[in-house]
C-alpha positions as CSV (number, residue, x, y, z in Angstrom):
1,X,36.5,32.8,77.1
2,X,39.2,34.5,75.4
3,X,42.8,34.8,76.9
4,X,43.9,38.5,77.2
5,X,48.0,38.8,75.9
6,X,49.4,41.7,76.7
7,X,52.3,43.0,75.4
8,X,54.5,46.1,74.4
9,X,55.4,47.2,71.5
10,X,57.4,50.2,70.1
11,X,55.6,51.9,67.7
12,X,59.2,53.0,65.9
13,X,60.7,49.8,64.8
14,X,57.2,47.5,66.1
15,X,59.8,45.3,68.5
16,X,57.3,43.3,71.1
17,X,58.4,43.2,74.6
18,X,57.0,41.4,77.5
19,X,57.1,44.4,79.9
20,X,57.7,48.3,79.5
21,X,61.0,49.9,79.6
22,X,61.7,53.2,78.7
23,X,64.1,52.8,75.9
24,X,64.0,50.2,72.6
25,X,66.8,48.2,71.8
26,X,66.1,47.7,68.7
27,X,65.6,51.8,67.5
28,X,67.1,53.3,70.4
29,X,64.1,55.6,70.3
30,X,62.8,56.7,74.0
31,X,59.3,56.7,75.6
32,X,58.2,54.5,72.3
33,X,57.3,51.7,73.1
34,X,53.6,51.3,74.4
35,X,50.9,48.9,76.5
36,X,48.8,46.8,73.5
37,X,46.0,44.5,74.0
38,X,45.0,41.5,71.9
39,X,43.2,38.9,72.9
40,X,44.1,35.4,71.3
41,X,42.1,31.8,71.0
42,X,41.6,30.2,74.2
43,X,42.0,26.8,73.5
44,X,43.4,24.1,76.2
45,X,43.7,20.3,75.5
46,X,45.2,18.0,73.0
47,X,45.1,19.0,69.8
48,X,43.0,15.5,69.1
49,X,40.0,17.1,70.9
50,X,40.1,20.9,69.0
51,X,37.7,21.0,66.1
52,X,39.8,20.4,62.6
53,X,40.1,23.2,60.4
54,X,39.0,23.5,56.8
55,X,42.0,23.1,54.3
56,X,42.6,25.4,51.8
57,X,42.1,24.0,48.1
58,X,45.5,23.0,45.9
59,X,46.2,24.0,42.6
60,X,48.5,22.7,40.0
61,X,51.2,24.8,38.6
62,X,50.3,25.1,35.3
63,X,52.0,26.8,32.6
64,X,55.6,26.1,32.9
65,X,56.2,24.9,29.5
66,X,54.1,27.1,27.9
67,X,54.2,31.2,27.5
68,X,53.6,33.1,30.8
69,X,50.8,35.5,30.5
70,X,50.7,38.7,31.8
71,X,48.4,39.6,34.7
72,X,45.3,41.6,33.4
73,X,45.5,45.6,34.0
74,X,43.4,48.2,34.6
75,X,44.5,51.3,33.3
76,X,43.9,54.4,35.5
77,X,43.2,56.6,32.7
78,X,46.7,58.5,33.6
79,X,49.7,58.2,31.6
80,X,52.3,58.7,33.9
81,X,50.6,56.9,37.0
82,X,50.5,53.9,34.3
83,X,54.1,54.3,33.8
84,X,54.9,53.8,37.1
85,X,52.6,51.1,38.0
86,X,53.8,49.2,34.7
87,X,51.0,49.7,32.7
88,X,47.7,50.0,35.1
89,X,46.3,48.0,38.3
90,X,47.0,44.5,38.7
91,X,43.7,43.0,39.6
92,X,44.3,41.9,43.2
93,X,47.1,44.0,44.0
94,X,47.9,46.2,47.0
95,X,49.9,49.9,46.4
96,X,51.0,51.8,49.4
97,X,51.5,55.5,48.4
98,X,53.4,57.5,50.8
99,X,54.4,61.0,50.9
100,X,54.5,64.1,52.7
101,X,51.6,66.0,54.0
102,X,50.1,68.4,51.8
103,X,52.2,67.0,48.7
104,X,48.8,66.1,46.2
105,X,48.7,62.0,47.3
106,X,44.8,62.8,47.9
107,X,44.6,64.4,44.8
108,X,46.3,62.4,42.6
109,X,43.9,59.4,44.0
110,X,41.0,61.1,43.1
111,X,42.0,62.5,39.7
112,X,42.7,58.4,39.4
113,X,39.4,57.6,40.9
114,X,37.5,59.8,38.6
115,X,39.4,58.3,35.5
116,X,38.9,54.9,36.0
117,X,34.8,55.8,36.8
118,X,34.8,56.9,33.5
119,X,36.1,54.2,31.7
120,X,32.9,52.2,33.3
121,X,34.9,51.0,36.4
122,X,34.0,50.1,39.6
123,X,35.7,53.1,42.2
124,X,35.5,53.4,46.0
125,X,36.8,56.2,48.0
126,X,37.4,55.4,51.6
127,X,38.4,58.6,53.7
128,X,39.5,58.2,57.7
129,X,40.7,61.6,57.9
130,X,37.7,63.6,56.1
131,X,34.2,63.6,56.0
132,X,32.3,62.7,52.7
133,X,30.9,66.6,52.4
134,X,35.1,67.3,52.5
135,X,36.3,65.0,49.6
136,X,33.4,65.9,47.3
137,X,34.0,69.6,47.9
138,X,37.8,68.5,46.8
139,X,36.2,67.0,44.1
140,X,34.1,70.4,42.9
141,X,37.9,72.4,43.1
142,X,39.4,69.2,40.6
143,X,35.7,69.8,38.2
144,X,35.3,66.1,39.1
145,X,31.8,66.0,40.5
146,X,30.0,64.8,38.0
147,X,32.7,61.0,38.5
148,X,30.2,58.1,39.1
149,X,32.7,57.6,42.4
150,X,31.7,55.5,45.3
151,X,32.5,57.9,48.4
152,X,32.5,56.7,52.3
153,X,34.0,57.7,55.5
154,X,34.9,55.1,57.6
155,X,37.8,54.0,59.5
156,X,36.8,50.3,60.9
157,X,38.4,47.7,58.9
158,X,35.3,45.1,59.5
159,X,32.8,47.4,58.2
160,X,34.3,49.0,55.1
161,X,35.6,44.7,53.9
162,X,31.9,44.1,54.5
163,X,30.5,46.9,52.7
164,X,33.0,46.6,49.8
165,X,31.8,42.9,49.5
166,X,28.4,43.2,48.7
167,X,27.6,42.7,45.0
168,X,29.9,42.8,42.5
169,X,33.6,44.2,44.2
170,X,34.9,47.4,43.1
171,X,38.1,47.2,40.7
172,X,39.6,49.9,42.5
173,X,39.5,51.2,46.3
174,X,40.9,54.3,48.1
175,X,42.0,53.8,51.3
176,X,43.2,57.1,52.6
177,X,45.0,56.6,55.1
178,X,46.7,53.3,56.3
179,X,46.8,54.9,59.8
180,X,43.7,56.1,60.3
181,X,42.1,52.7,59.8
182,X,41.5,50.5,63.0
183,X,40.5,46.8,63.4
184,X,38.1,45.0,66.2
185,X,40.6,42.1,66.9
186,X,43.1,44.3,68.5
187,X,42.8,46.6,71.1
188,X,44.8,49.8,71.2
189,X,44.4,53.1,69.3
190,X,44.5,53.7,65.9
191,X,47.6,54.3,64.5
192,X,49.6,52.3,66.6
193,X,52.0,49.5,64.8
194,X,49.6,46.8,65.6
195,X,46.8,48.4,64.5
196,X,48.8,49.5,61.0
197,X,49.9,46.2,60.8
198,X,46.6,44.0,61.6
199,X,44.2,46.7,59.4
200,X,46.9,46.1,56.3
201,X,46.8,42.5,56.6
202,X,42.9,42.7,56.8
203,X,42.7,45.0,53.5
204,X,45.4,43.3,52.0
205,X,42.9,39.8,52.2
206,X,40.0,41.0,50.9
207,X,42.3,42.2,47.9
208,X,43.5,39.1,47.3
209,X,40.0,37.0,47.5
210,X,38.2,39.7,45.4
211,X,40.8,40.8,42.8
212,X,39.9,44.0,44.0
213,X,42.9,46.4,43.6
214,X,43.7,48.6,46.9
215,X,45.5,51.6,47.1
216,X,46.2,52.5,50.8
217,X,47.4,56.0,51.6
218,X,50.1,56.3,53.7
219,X,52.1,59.3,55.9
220,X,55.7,60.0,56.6
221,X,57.8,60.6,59.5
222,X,60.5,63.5,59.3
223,X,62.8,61.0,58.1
224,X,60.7,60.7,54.9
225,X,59.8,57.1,56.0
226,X,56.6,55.7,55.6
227,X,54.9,55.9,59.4
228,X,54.2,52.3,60.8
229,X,55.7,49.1,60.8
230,X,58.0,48.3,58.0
231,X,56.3,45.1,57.7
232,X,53.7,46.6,55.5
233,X,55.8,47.6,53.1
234,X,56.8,43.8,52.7
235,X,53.4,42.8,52.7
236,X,52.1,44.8,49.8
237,X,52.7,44.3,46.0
238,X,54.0,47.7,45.3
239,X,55.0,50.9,47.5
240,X,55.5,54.2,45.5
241,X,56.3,57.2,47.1
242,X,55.4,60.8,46.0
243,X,57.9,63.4,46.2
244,X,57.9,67.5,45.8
245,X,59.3,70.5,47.1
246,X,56.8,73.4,48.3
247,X,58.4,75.9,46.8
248,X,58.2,74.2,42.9
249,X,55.4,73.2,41.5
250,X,55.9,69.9,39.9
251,X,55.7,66.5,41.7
252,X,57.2,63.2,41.0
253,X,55.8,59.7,41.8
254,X,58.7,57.1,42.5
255,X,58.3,53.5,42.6
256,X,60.5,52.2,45.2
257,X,58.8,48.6,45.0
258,X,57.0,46.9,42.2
259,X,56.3,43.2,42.4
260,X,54.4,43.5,38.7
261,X,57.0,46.2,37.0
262,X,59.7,48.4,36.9
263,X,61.1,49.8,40.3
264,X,62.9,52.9,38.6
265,X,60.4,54.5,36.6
266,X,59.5,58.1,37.7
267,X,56.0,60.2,36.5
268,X,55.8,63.8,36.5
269,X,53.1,66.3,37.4
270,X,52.7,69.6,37.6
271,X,50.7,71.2,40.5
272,X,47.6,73.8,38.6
273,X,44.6,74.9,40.3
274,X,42.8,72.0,38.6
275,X,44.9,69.9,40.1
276,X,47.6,67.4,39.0
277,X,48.4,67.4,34.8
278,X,51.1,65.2,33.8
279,X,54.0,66.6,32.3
280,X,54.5,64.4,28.8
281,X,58.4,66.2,28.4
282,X,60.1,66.9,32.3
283,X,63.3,67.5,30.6
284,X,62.0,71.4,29.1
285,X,60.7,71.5,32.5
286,X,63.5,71.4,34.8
287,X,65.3,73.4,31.8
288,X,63.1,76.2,32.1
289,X,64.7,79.4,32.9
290,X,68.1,78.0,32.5
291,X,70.9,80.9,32.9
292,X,72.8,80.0,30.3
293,X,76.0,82.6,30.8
294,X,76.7,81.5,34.2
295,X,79.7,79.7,35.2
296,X,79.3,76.9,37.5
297,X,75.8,75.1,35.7
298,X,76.0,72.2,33.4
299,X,73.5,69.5,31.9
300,X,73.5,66.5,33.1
301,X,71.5,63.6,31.0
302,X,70.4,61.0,33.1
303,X,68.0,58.3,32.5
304,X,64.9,57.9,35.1
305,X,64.1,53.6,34.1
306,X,63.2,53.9,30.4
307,X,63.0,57.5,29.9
308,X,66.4,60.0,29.5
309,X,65.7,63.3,31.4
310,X,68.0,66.1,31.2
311,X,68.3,68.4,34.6
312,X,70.8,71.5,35.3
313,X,73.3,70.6,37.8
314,X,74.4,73.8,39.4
315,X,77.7,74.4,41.9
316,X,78.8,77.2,43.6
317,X,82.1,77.4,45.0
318,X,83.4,80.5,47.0
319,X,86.5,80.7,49.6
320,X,85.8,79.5,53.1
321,X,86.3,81.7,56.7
322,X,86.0,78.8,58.7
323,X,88.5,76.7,59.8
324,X,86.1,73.3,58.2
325,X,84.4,74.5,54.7
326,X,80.7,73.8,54.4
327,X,79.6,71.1,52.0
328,X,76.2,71.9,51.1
329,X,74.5,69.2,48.8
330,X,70.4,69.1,47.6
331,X,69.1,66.6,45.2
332,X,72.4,64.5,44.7
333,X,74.3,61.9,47.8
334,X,76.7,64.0,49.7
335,X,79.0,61.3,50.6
336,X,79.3,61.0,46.3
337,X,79.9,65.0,46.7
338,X,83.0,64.2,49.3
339,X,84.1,61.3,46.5
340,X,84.2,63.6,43.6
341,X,85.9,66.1,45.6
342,X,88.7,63.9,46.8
343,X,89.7,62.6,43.2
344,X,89.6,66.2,41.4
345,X,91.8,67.1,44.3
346,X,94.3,64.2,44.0
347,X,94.4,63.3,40.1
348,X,93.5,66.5,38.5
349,X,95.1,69.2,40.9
350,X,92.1,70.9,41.7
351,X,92.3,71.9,45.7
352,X,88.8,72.9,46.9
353,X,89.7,72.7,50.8
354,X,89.6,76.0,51.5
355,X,86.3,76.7,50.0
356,X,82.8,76.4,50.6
357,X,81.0,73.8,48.2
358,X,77.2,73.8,47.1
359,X,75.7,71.9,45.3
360,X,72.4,71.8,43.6
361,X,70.1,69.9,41.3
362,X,67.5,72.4,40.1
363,X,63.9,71.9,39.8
364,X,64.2,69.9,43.0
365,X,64.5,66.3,41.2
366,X,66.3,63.9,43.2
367,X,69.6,62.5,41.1
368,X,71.1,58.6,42.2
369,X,72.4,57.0,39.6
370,X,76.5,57.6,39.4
371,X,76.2,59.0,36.2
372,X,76.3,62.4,36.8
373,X,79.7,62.5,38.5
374,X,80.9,64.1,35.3
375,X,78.5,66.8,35.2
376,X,79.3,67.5,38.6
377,X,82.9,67.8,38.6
378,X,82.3,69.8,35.1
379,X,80.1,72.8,37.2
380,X,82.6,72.1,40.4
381,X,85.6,73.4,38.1
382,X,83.7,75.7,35.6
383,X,82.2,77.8,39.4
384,X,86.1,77.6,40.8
385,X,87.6,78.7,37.8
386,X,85.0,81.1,36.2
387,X,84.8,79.5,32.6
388,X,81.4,79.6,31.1
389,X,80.6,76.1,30.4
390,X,78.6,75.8,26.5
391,X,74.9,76.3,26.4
392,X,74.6,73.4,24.0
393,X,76.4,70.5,25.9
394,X,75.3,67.1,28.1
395,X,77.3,65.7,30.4
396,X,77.1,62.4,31.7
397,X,79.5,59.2,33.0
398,X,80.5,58.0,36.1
399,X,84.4,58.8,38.0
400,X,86.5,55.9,39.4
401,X,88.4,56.5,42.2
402,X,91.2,56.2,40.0
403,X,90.4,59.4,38.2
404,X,89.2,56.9,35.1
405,X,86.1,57.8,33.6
406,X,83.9,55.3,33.5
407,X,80.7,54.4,31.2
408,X,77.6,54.2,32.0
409,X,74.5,52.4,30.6
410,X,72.1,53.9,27.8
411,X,74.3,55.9,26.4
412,X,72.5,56.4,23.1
413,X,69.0,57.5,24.7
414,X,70.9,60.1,26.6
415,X,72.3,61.3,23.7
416,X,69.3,60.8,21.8
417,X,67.3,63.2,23.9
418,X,69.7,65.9,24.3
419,X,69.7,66.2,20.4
420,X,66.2,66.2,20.5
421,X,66.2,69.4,23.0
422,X,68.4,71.0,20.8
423,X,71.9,70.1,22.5
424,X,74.1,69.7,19.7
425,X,77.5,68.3,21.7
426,X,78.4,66.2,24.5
427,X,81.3,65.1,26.6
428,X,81.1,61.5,27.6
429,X,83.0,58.9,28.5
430,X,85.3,57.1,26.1
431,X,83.4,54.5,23.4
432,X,80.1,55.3,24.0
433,X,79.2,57.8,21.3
434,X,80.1,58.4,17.7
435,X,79.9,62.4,15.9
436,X,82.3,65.1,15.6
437,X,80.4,66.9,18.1
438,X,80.7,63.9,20.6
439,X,83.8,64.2,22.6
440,X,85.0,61.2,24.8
441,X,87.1,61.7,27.8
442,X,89.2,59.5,29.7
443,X,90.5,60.7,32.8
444,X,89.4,63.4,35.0
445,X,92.5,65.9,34.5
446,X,91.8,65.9,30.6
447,X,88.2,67.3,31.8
448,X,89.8,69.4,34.3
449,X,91.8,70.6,31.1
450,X,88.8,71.1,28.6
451,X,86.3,73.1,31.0
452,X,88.4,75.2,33.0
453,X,90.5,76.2,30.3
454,X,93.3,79.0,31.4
455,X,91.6,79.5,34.3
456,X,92.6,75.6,35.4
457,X,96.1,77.1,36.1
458,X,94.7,79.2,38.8
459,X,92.8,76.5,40.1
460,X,95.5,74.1,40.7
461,X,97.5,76.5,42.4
462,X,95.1,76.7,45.4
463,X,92.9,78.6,43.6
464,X,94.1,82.1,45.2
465,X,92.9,83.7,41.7
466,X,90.2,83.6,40.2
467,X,90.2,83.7,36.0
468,X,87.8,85.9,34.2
469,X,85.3,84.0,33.1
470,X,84.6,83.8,29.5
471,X,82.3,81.2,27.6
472,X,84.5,77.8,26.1
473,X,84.9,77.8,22.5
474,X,84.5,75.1,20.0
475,X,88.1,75.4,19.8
476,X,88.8,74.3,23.4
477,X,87.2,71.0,22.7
């Protein structure tokens, strides 16, 4: 008869304990940690009386001294799903696809679903949260009805590995979602972080014994982390993560891990109502509707893995009432915001602390890389003093703490694409570009210098006057 172990664990952070208590130790989250169930091998005796187990089979290493090969693809008919993958679906692999509710992940699968059916492929779609009559209604809305797409609603683990297994496997299955799903072998509800963690392991076998590539769905917590045990996100190959505002219609997949590619390549999408088409150029995108006579926006061109992307950076600085001035900050690190701040205000002379400070990337696109320190500080000075940064001009390096300007990587893609959208100058860091219309910089006051122009003076003095804003000439670079 099988033992019964009992145990409790917090379904934050997954920490077992041998008894209930109300807080974790290891999340400080309270009222989180719960009763689970499992029940383990009973075996008693010396191990010289248990029956032995079959060994697994050992293979040589081959190929060392020879050229690695590549492991065979699948493409998913989608160009910018490929780019993030690395080129398609690794035969065998296991994706975890997180985002928030209501963001397209559904969507996206099944425009992916219905591409690789096409192309003669194996698909399966496993939903837990929907019935079959649901996702083929989904389908209908997406004109995708006609997809020779395997469809199934199930949520045990044991019947939809043994269903998937007979015949020939599927080359790619849907599991949507990760926390619906719920295994025989423990007992406690679905959703819990044992149940997560066993179901994942159980997909994440049959994936591996059937070269069968699995996708499984997962949600988000308010944090933006993935809901379950972090554990899964160690035990599968890759773990993209699909990110939008509601209020813009354009959606970006990020890969955040990649065991068989890239881990900062980005696709785009835009949102229609036929669903998810992938933007081939994001950079006229996020340009679109750019206000080009207003003081306080500059372009930044940033690189997103392979491909340059140019996005407006726009700051809006306005005297504070309160005895501690807001610092507003969305799509960009705030704690970069408070760096940038503190060297215009010690090595260039510009004194923001009595104002307000927001910032913004528009289009919603989330900025990391260092690189657009410059074009910040560019639309922090050109909003303070009121000079019209050009239309025509990128901006991109990274600030020291020093006030040095420093450079950054890729410099001749950036530049590349902003002459390709028309931008005919840039201001860059010193030694990484070549043209009269290319001016290198040095130190953060010679910037300060160049876009506020005469309204710099005002700044530097507190800025208790504003200049009137006016558009830069050629002449002031």
């Amino acid at each position: 008869m099988a033992k019964i172990h009992q145990t409790f664990v917090c379904q934050s952070c997954g920490a077992v304990y041998n008894r209930w208590r109300g807080r974790c130790e290891a999340c400080d989250g309270w009222n989180t940690i719960q009763e689970e169930t499992s029940a383990g091998p009973g075996q008693s005796g010396p191990a010289a009386t248990r029956p032995s187990r079959a060994r697994g089979r050992i293979f040589p290493l081959e190929g060392l001294t020879g050229e690695a090969k590549e492991a065979p693809r699948t493409p998913s008919g989608i160009g910018e799903l490929d780019r993030v993958t690395g080129g398609g679906f690794v035969r065998g692999s296991v994706i975890l696809l997180g985002g928030d509710p209501g963001i397209g992940k559904s969507t996206l699968l099944m425009q992916a679903a219905a591409a690789m059916a096409k192309q003669g492929a194996g698909v399966a779609y496993i939903s837990g949260e929907e019935a079959v009559g649901q996702v083929r209604l989904r389908a209908e809305r997406l004109g995708l009805a006609q997809a020779d797409v395997q469809l199934a609603a199930q949520t045990n683990v044991e019947d939809i590995v043994e269903t998937l297994s007979q015949g020939r496997p599927p080359a790619l299955a849907v599991i949507d979602s990760i926390q619906t799903m719920w295994t025989e072998t423990v007992e406690s509800a679905p959703g819990t972080v044992t149940q997560v963690r066993s179901s994942a392991q159980a997909l994440i076998r049959f994936a591996k014994t059937t070269g069968t590539a699995v996708i499984l769905v997962g949600h988000v917590t308010k944090d933006g982390q993935i809901a379950g045990p972090r554990v899964v996100e160690h035990m599968v190959d890759a773990v993209a993560s699909f990110e939008g505002d509601q209020g813009h219609h354009f959606r970006i997949l990020r890969a955040v891990k990649n065991r068989f590619g890239p881990t900062d390549e980005i696709g785009v999408f835009e949102m229609t109502d036929a669903g998810l088409s992938e933007v081939p150029n994001p950079s006229a995108l996020f340009l679109a509707g750019r206000d080009q006579q207003a003081a306080g926006t500059a372009v930044f061109a940033g690189m997103e893995g392979t491909r340059p992307l140019l996005v407006e950076i726009q700051a809006l600085v306005a005297p504070s009432s309160l005895g501690m001035p807001r610092r507003a900050v969305v799509g960009w690190d705030p704690n970069r915001l408070s760096m940038v701040l503190a060297v215009l205000e010690a090595h260039a002379g510009i004194r923001l602390g009595s104002h307000d400070v927001y910032l913004n990337v528009a289009g919603g696109l989330r900025v990391v890389e260092p690189a657009a320190d410059l074009a910040v500080a560019a639309a922090l000075v050109s909003s303070l003093s009121g000079a019209v940064l050009p239309a025509e001009t990128v901006y991109f390096g990274e600030i020291g703490l020093s006030g040095a300007i420093r450079p950054v990587a890729q410099a001749g893609a950036r530049l590349k694409e902003a002459q390709k959208l028309g931008f005919a100058k840039a201001l860059i860091p010193q030694g990484r570009g070549e043209g009269e219309k290319v001016l290198s910089v040095e130190t953060l006051r010679h910037i300060a210098d160049l876009v506020a122009g005469i309204g710099a003076g005002s700044a530097r003095r507190g800025g208790r006057g504003r200049a009137p804003a006016r558009a830069m000439e050629d002449d002031d670079y």
